[in-house]
C-alpha positions in Angstrom: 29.9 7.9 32.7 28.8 9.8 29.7 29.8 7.5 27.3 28.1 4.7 29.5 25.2 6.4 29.0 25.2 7.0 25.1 26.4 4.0 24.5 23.8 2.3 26.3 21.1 4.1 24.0 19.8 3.1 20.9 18.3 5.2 17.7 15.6 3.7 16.1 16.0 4.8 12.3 13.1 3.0 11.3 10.1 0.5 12.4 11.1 -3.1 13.1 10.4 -5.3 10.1 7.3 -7.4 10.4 7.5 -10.6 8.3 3.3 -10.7 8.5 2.8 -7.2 6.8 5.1 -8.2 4.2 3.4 -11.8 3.4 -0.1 -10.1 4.0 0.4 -7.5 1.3 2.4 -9.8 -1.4 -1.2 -12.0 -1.1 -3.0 -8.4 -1.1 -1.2 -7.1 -4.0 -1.3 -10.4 -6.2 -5.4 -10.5 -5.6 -5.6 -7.1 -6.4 -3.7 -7.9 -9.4 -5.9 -10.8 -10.3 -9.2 -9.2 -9.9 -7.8 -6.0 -12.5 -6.5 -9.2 -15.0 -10.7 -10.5 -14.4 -12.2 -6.6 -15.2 -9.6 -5.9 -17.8 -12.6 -5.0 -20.8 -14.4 -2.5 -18.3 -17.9 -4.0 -16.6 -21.3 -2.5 -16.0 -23.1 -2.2 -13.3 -25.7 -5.1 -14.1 -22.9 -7.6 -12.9 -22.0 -5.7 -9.8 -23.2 -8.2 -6.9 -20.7 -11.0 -8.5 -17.7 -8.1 -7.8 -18.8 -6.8 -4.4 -17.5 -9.2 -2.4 -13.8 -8.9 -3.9 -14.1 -5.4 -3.4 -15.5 -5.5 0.3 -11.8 -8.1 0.5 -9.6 -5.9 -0.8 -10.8 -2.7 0.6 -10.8 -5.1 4.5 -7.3 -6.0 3.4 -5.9 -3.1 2.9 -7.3 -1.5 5.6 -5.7 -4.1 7.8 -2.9 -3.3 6.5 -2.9 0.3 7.0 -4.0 -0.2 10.9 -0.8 -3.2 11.3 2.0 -0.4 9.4 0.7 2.2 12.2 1.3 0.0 15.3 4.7 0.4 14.4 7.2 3.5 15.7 7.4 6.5 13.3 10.3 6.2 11.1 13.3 8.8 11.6 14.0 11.1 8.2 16.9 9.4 7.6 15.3 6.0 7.1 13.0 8.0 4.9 15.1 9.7 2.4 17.1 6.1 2.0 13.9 4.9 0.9 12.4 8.1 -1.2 16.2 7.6 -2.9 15.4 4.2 -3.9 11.9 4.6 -5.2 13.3 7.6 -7.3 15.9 5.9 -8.3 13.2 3.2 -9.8 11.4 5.6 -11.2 8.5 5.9 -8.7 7.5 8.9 -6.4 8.5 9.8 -3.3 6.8 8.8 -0.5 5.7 11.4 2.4 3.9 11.2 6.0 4.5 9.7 9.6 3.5 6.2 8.5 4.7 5.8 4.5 3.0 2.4 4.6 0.2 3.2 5.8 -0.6 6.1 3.9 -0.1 3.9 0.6 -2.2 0.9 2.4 -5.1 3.5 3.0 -4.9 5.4 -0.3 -5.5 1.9 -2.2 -7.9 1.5 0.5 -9.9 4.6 -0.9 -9.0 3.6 -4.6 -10.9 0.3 -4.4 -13.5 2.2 -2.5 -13.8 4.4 -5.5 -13.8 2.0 -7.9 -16.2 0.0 -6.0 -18.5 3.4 -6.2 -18.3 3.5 -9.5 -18.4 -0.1 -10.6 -21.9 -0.4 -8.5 -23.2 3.4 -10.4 -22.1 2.8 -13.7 -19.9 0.1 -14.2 -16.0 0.7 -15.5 -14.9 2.0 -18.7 -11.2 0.4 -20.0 -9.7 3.5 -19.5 -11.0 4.3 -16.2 -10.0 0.9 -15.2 -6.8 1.6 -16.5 -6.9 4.8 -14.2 -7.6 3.3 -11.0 -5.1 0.2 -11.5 -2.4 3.0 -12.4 -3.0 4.2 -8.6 -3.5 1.1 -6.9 0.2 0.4 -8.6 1.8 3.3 -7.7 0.8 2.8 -4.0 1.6 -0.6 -3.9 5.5 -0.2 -5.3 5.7 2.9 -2.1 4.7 0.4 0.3 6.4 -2.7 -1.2 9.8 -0.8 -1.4 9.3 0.8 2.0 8.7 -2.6 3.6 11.2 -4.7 2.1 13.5 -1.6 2.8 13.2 -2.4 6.7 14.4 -6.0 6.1 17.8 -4.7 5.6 
């Protein structure tokens, strides 16, 4: 009876794989991608109003993205040091919290925010641009690697 019963349940190690989140953050990631290639030199804030309206997209994309990762189950540790071991093994940090995804969805979320901020103040040195983009990366590799991860 016992082994009827344990047999009959199933662990969930980590969240189902969702072919949208994936698609929706490979589009995400490439026009956040773009829009640092257009801004490369740095801008000032005299040009703002033609930027705004890629930053209100990205910021609405990835905050899309932050609400779809959380709809799903909380992964089990196990799941999650596979993945940490893979994005060490790349080279990348370690990725922490009850919804990996989503925290890297709403921390590029706050970077664009930032950047927005300061693009609409006082426009963005190279360096600084450099900065931000160095961020946005290093969240989008966590949350790249952690979905593709859950297609196995």
């Amino acid at each position: 009876m016992a082994l009827l019963v344990v047999s009959g349940c199933q662990v969930t190690l980590a969240p189902a794989y969702d072919q949208a989140i994936v698609e929706k953050v490979t589009k995400s990631s490439d026009l956040a991608m773009r829009f640092f290639a257009e801004v490369d030199g740095g801008t000032n804030s005299e040009s703002f109003a033609v930027r705004e309206p890629i930053y209100n997209t990205l910021i609405g994309a990835f905050e899309s993205l932050k609400l779809q990762a959380k709809a799903r189950p909380v992964p089990n540790n196990v799941a999650l040091e596979k993945i940490n071991e893979l994005l060490q093994s790349k080279g990348s940090s370690a990725i922490s919290g009850e919804y990996p995804s989503a925290f890297a969805f709403e921390q590029i979320a706050a970077t664009f925010k930032k950047m927005k901020q300061t693009d609409s103040e006082r426009g963005i040195k190279p360096l600084a641009l450099q900065a931000f983009k160095g961020q946005v990366e290093i969240f989008l590799d966590q949350a790249i690697t952690y979905e593709s991860f859950l297609k196995r």
